[in-house]
Structure formats: structure tokens, C-alpha cells
C-alpha positions as a printed Julia matrix, in Angstrom:
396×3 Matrix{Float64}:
  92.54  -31.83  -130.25
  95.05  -33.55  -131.59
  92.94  -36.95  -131.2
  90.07  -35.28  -132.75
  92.13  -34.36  -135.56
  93.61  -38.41  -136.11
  89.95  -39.63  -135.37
  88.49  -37.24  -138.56
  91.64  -38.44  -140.68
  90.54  -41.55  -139.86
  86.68  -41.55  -140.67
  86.95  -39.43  -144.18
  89.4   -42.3   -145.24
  87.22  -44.88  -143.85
  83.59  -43.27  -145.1
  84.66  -41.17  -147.7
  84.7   -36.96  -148.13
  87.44  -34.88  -147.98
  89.65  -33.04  -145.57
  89.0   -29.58  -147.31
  84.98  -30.05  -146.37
  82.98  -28.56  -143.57
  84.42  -30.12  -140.49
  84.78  -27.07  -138.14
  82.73  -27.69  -134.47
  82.26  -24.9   -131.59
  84.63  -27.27  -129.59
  87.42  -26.61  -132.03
  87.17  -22.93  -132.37
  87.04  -22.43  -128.49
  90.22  -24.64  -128.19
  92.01  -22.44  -131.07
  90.91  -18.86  -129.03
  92.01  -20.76  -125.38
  95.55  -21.35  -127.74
  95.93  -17.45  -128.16
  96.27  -17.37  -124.77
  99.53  -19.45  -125.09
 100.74  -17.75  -127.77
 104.6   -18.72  -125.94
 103.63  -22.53  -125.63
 105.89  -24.42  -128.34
 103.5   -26.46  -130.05
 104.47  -30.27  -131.0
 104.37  -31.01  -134.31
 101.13  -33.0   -134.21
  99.43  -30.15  -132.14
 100.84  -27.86  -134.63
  99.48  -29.83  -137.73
  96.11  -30.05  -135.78
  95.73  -26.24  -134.94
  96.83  -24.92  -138.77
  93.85  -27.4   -140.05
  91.31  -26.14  -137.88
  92.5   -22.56  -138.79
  92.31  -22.89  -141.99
  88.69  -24.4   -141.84
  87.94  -21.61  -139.88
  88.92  -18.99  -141.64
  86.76  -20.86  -144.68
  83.81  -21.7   -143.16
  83.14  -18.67  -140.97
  79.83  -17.44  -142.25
  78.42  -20.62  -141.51
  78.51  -20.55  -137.84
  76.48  -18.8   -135.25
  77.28  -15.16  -134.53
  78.64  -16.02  -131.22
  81.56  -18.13  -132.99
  82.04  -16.06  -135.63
  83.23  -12.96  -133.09
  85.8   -15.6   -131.67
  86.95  -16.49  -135.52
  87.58  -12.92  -135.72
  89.54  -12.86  -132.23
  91.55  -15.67  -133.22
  92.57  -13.98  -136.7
  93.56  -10.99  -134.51
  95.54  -12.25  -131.78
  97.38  -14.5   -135.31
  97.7   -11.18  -136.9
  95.88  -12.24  -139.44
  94.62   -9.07  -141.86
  91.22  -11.02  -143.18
  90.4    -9.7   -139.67
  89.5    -6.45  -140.91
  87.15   -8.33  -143.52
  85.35  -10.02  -141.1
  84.87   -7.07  -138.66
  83.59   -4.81  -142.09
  80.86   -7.66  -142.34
  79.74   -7.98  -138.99
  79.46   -3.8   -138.56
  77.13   -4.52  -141.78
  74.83   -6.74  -140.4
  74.91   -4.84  -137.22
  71.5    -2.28  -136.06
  71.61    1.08  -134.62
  69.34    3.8   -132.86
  69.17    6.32  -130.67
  67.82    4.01  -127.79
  69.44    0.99  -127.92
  72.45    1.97  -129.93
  74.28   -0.86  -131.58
  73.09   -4.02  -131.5
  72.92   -7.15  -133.4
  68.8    -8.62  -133.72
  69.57  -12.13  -133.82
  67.31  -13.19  -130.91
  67.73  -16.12  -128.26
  69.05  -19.45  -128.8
  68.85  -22.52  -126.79
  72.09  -22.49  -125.82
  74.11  -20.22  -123.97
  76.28  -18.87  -126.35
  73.2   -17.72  -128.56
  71.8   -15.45  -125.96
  72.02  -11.86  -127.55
  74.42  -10.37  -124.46
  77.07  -13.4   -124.97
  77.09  -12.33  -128.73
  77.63   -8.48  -127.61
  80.4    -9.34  -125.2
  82.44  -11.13  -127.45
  81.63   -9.01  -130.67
  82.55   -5.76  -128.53
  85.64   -7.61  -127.1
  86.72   -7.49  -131.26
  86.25   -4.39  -132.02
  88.12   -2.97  -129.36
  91.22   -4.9   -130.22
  90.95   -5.4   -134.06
  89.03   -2.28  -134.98
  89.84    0.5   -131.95
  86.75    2.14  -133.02
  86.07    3.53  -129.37
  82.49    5.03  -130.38
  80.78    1.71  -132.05
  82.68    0.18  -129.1
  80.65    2.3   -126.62
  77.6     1.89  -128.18
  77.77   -1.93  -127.94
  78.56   -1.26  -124.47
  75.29    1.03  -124.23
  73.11   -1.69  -125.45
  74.53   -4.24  -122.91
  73.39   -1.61  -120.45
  69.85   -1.15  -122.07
  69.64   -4.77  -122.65
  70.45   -4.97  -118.56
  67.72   -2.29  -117.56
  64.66   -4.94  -118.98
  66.27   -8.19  -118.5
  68.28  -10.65  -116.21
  71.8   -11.71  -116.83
  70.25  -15.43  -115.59
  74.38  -16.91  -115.06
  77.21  -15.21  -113.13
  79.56  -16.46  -116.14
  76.95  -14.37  -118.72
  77.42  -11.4   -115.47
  81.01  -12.1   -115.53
  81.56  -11.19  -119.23
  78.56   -8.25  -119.35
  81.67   -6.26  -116.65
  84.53   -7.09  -118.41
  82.69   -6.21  -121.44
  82.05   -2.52  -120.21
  85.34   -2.14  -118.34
  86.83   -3.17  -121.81
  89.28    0.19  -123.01
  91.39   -1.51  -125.39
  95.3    -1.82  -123.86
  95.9     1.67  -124.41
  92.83    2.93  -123.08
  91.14    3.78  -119.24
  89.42    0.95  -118.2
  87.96    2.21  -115.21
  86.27    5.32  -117.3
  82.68    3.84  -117.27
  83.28    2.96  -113.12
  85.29    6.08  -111.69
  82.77    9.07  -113.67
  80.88   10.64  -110.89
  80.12   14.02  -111.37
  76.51   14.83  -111.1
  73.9    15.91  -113.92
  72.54   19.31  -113.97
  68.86   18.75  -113.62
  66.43   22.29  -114.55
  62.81   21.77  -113.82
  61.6    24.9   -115.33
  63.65   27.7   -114.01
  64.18   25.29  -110.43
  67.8    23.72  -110.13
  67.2    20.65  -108.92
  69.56   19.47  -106.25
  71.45   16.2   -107.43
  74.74   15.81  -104.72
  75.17   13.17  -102.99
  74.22   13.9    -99.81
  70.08   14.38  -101.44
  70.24   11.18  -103.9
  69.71    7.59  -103.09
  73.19    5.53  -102.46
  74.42    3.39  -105.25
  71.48    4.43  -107.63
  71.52    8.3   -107.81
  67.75    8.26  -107.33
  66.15   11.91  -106.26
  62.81   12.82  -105.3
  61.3    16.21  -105.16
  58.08   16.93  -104.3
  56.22   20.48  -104.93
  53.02   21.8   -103.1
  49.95   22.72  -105.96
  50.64   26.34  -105.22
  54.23   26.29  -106.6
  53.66   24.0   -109.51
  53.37   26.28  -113.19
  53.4    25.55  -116.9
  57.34   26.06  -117.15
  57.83   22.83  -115.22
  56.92   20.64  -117.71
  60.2    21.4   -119.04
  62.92   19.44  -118.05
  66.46   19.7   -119.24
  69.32   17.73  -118.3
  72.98   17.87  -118.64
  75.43   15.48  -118.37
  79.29   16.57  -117.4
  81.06   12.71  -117.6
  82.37   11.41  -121.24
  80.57    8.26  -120.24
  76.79    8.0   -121.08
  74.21    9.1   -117.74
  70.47    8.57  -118.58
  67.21    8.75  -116.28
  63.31    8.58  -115.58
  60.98   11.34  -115.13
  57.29   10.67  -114.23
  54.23   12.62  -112.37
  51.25   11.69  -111.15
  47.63   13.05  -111.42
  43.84   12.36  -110.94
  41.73   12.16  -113.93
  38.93   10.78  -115.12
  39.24    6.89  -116.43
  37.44    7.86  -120.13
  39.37   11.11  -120.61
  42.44    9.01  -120.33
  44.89    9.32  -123.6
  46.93    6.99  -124.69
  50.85    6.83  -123.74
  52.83    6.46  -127.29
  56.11    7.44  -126.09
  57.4     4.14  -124.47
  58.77    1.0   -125.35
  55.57   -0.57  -124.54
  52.42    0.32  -126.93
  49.04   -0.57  -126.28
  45.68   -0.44  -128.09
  42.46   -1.77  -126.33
  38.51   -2.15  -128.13
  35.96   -3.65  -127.35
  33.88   -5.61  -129.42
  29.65   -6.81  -130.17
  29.51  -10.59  -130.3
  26.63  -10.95  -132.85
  25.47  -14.33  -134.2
  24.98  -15.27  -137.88
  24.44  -17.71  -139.83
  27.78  -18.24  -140.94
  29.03  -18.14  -137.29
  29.79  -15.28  -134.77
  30.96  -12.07  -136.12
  32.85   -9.0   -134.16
  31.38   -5.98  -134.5
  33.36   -2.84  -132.66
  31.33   -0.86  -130.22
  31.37    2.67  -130.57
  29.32    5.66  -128.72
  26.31    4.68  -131.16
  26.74    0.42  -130.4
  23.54   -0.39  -128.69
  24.0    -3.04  -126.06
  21.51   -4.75  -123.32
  22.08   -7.24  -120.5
  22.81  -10.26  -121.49
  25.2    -9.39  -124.59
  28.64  -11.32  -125.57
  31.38   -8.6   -125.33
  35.04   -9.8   -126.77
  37.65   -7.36  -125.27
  41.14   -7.37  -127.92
  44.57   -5.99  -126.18
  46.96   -5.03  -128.86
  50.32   -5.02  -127.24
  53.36   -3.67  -129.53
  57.35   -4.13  -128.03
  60.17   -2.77  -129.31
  62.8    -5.3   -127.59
  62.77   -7.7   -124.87
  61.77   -7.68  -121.39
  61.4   -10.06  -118.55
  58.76   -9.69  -115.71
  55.92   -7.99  -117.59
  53.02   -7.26  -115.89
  49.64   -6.3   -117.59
  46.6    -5.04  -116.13
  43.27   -4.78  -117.88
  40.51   -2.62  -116.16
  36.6    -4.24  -116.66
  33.38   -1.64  -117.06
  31.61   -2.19  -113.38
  28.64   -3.6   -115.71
  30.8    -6.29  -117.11
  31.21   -9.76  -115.61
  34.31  -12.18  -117.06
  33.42  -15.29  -118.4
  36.91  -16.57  -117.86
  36.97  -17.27  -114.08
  39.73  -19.77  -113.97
  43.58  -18.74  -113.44
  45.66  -20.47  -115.73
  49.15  -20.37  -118.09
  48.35  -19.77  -121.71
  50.7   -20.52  -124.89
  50.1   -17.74  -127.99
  52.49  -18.26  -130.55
  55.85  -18.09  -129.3
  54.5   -16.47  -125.95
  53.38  -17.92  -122.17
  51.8   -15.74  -119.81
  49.79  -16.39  -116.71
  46.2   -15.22  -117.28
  44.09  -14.32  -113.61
  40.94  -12.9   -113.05
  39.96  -10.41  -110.07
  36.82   -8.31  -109.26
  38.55   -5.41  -110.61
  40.33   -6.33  -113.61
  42.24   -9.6   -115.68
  45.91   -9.64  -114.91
  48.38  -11.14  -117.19
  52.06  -11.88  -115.99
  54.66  -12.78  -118.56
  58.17  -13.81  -117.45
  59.69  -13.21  -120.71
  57.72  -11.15  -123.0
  59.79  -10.74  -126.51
  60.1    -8.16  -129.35
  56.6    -7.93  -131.58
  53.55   -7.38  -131.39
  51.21   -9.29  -129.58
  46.75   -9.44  -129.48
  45.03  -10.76  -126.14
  40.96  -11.85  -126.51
  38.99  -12.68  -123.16
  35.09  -12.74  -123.19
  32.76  -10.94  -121.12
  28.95  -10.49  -120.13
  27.0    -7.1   -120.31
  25.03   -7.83  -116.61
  23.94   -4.23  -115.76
  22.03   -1.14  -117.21
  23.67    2.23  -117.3
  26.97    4.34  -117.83
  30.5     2.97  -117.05
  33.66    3.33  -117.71
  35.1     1.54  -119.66
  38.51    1.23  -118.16
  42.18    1.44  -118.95
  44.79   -1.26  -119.44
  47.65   -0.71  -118.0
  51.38   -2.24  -118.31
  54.53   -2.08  -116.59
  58.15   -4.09  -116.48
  58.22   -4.59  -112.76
  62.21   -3.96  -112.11
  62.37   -1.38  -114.96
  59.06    0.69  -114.06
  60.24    3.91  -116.14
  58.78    1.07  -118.96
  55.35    1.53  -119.07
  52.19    2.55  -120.49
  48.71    2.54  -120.98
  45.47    2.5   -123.15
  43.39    5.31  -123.55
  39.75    5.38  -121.53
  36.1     5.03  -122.73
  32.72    5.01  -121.8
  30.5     2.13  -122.59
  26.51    3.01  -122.33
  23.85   -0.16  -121.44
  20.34    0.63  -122.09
């Protein structure tokens, strides 16, 4: 550092600037929070000389650098018991988002670099507040969103796992840090007026999963009420689904999800001016032969990774798009295939927004189908899912 420090000396005098401009790099602020560590080291007074410039530019030229660095500014101040600390942590709380589902959480989205994925700025922005703030509820909230952020997506390094666990065993000095790890008491589960039996000895090792299973007989209206109670200080959540047979075009849609989706069909007509998209409804009159345009509106709240979406074809509709192949929309790839029974699209990373698929097809039969569903689901995270309401489509 301190040959950085000579060499910059060296080029302002040689090519003109100043010392007091912006000449703060990542590399320098990681070597002044590795220094903190050291805090009993003896500096030399080069070293020393070296370190109070690149402090100083720090503490100056904060704001300018990615969110990632400017946690570790903030460390730095704290561990130099430095009181603009508390300034810094006041503006980063600002810019901060919360809600009930993912808590506390900072949108600044991915980066190409490590330090820019969203986690790596939690971790070290949670790591703050716990030892400049000691704000133990925004600092479990942060921790909550690591978790959420874990149920939808990979932690793709062990150094980005690494960090996510000392990140939620993080207490502060003072503090338990085994709280989140040694809770274990069981949730009361009532389905209905049924206590459902949660010990250990009826749950899945290691992930607490239970299954229950009820003949028809036994099954009444005060089951669809299901109330759950937590007994640890740390926070418990879970998945409840059922399944049923109905028909495809009384399906409703599923709203309450992460995942949103909207499916129409539409007329292909030709004009003069070009093709034109008319919607079909119950009074659209189609015949063999037609252009049909079928339009997925997909709507996510945050990000996911391993998305799979399924989209059900009418039994008198025939693809046009045969070929499997990986498509670019915007700022999203997927992996568009076709089968006899419906077009599957897989996306590896599918981010926050809202997305619209288009894939032609053929009217090829006469009479009454349904129209099908399309169906989505994160494939490690299943309890994300959802799907499109049904229709019929008529060909006369």
C-alpha cells in the first residue's frame, strides 16, 4: 500500500491533479478493513502516512462507491471509533426496503462482480449494524431476507456460503450467537379443530417436513383453517398446499404467490396495414386453418433461479414453433421446448419484473376444447408457484 501510495504521489506530480481528488480503489478500502484486524500492529511511519490518506479519501468519497464498499467504509469508521459512523449507517437504513415477506433488504440488483451480488451486500451491511448500530430487530430482518433470498436462489461460491452463516450466527459480542442454530421447539400446527402432530419422531430429519393425509369422509369446511404458532424468538415459517380434481376451464387463477400469471389468447387477422391481434372471447369465431398468438404475462416479485414454466395447448391446436431452442428477451434467457402436450420454458435465472411470452399456433380441428392452464413452479422452492386460470375455446 505503501508503494501504491509513492506511485500516485508520483503520477499527480508528473500528470497533474491533486492529492485531495478521487483516488480511492476497492483494493485500498479492503486493505484499510484487513488493518482493523491489526489494530495492535505498530504502523511505520510510511504505512502510517499511507493508511491516514486513504482514510481520509474514504471517509470523502463514500457515496461514490458501490454499496458493497460503502458497508466496509462504515466498518472501518467503527472499528476507528470514528462517530461519522452513525451518519453513514442513518443513510444506508434510508435507502434500505422493507415488507412483510422479505423484510429488509436493499434492491440494488446483481453486478458482474462478486461483491455486487445482493447477499455479499447483506452480509456485510448486517455485519454493521450489529456492531455500529446494535439495532437487534433491523439486524434480524436483514438476516430474514438472507434466508428468503436462500429459499429461491443459490449461494453459487462457498466464500458467498461462508459469509451468508456467519452473517446469521452474527449476535453482536454481547449477544447469543447460536440463537438462530440451537431454537428447536416445535410449532403448534391446528388444522381446524385437529392438532397436528409436529415432534420429532413424525417430521422429516433436518427439514421439519410433515405429512398428513385425511380420508374424504373426515375432511370438513373447518379445515381450511390453518393456524400456526411459533414458541422460538427466532423466526419459523412453512408451506401448506392440497390437491384436487377439477375441471381445466373452471380453473381460477392463483394471486397469492410470488409468481403471477396472466394467459390470452389471441385472432391473428390480416390487414392492410399488417397483422393485427384481436383477443378471443366466448363470441370469437374461429375455423381450421386460423393463426392463433398465445401471450404469457409473467409478473415476479424478486429473484429466483431454476424456473420452470409450463403452458397447456387446446387438443385442437398444433404449435408452429417445433424447434427447441435458447431465446434472449430483454435482459432474460430461457430455454423454449415444444411437446405434444404443452411448450415448456426453463429459465436458470429468472429476475424481478414482469415479463410477456408470444408463441404461434394453428386452429387444426373442429369442436370444444379446453383451453388449458399454464402453470409455473421454482423447482427447489416448490411452495413458489402458480397458475393461470382455464378456458374453453369453441372451433366451428
Amino acid at each position: 500500500m505503501v508503494i501504491r501510495y509513492e506511485k500516485l504521489k508520483e503520477n499527480v506530480k508528473k500528470y497533474g491533479g491533486k492529492m485531495e481528488d478521487d483516488h480511492l480503489d476497492d483494493l485500498s478500502v479492503h486493505y484499510l478493513y484487513v488493518k482493523t484486524f491489526f489494530k495492535h500492529v505498530n504502523p511505520t511511519p510510511a504505512s502510517k502516512e499511507a493508511r491516514e490518506y486513504y482514510y481520509d479519501q474514504a471517509k470523502k468519497y463514500w457515496l461514490k462507491r458501490d454499496l458493497y464498499t460503502q458497508a466496509m467504509i462504515g466498518l472501518i469508521m467503527q472499528r476507528n471509533e470514528d462517530n461519522l459512523v452513525q451518519k453513514y449507517s442513518k443513510i444506508l437504513r434510508e435507502r434500505s426496503f422493507n415488507n412483510d415477506e422479505l423484510s429488509m433488504y436493499w434492491n440494488e440488483g446483481n453486478g458482474f462482480y462478486w461483491y455486487q451480488l445482493p447477499m455479499k451486500a447483506s452480509f456485510i451491511i448486517d455485519q454493521l449494524f450489529t456492531e455500529a448500530v446494535d439495532n437487534k430487530e433491523e439486524s434480524d430482518k436483514m438476516k430474514i431476507w438472507l434466508l428468503k433470498n436462500k429459499q429461491t436462489n443459490h449461494w453459487k461460491t462457498s466464500k458467498s456460503t461462508a459469509a451468508a452463516i456467519y452473517a446469521l450466527l452474527l449476535q453482536g459480542e454481547k449477544g447469543d450467537i447460536s440463537q438462530w442454530v440451537t431454537e428447536s421447539v416445535q410449532p403448534v400446527i391446528m388444522v381446524g379443530n385437529e392438532l397436528l402432530n409436529t415432534s420429532i419422531t413424525q417430521s422429516e430429519s433436518g427439514t421439519g417436513y410433515v405429512k398428513k393425509a385425511w380420508n374424504a369422509e373426515s375432511i370438513n369446511k373447518e379445515m381450511s383453517t390453518i393456524k400456526v404458532t411459533n414458541n422460538n424468538k427466532s423466526i419459523a415459517w412453512g408451506a401448506a398446499y392440497y390437491q384436487y380434481f377439477e375441471q381445466l376451464d373452471q380453473i381460477k387463477t392463483f394471486a397469492d404467490t410470488p409468481l403471477k400469471l396472466n394467459k390470452k389468447l389471441y385472432k391473428v387477422v390480416s390487414t392492410p396495414k399488417g397483422d393485427e391481434l384481436t383477443e378471443i372471447t366466448e363470441n370469437t369465431s374461429l375455423k381450421p386453418g386460423d393463426k392463433l398468438k398465445i401471450r404469457i404475462e409473467l409478473r415476479v416479485d424478486r429473484e429466483m433461479e431454476f424456473v420452470h414454466m409450463k403452458d397447456m395447448r387446446a387438443s385442437g391446436f398444433e404449435p408452429e414453433n417445433v424447434i427447441s431452442e435458447y431465446k434472449y428477451q430483454g435482459q432474460l434467457g430461457y430455454y423454449e421446448t415444444t411437446k405434444d402436450l404443452a411448450t415448456h420454458f426453463y429459465f436458470t435465472y429468472l429476475p424481478k419484473g414482469t415479463f410477456v411470452f408470444e408463441y404461434p399456433v394453428r386452429v387444426v380441428h373442429k369442436g370444444d376444447f379446453s383451453g388449458g392452464i399454464t402453470n409455473i413452479e421454482c423447482m427447489y422452492a416448490p411452495e413458489f408457484s402458480s397458475h393461470s386460470e382455464g378456458a374453453r375455446v369453441k372451433v366451428r
